[in-house]
C-alpha positions in Angstrom: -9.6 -16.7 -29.6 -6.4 -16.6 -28.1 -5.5 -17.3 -24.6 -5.1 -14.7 -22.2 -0.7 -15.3 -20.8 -0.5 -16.1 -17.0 1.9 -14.3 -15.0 3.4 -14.7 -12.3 5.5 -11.6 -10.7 8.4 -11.0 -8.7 8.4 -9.6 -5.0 9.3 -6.4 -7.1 5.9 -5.9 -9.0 2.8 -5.6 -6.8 1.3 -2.8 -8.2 1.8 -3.9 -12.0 0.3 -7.1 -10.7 -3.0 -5.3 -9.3 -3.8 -3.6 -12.1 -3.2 -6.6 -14.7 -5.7 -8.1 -12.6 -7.4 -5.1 -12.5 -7.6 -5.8 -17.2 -8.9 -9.3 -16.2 -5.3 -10.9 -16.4 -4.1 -14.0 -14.4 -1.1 -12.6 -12.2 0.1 -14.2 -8.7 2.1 -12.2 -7.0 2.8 -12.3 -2.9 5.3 -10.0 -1.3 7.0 -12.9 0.2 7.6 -15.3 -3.0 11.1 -16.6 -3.0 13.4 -17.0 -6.1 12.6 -20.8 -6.3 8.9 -20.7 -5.3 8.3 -18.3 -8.0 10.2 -20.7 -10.9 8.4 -23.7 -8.8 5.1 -21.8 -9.9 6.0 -20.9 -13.2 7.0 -24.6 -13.7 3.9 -26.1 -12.1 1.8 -23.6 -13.7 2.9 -23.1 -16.7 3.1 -19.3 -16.2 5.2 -16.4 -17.5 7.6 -14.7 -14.8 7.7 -10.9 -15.2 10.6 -9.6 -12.9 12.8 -6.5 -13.0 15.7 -9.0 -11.9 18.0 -9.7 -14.6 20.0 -12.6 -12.7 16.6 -14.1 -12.2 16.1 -14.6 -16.0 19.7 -15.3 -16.8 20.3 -17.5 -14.6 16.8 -19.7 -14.1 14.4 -18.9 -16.6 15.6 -19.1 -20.2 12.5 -19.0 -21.6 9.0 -18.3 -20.1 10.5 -15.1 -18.7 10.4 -11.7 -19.5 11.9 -8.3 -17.8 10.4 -5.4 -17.2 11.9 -2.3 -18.6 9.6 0.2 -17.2 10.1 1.6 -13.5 7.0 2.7 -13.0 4.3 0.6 -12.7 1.4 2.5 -15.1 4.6 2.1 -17.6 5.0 -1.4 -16.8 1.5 -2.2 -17.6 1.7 -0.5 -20.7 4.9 -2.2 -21.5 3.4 -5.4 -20.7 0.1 -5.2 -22.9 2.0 -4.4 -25.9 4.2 -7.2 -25.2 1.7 -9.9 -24.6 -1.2 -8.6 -26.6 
């Protein structure tokens, strides 16, 4: 059985992070995560950022990123269980 990603979400994404906890997904989020706590996490953790912030990923996280396309957030889940099936 595969494992289930780990996520951890931008200040951007609280609601798609409730309801991927909501399917039993691993997501930290915290409305007042900074830039460099959030790649500190994904470093430490080993977890996937999921931000809407395209100078986040280009800049910092080369791989073990992904950005959301979707605005809103019942899309965004969507979007994200296809992705990371």
């Amino acid at each position: 059985m595969a494992k289930k990603p780990r996520f951890v979400l931008d200040v951007h994404l609280g609601k798609l992070a409730r309801y991927l906890r909501m399917l039993g997904f691993d997501a930290l989020w915290r409305d007042d995560y900074s830039d460099p706590q959030i790649l500190e996490i994904r470093k430490r953790q080993r977890r996937i950022v999921l931000t809407r912030d395209r100078r986040l990923l280009e800049e910092h996280v080369r791989k073990g990123g992904y950005r959301v396309e979707a605005v809103y957030p019942r899309e965004q889940l969507e979007e994200i269980v296809r992705q990371f099936r």
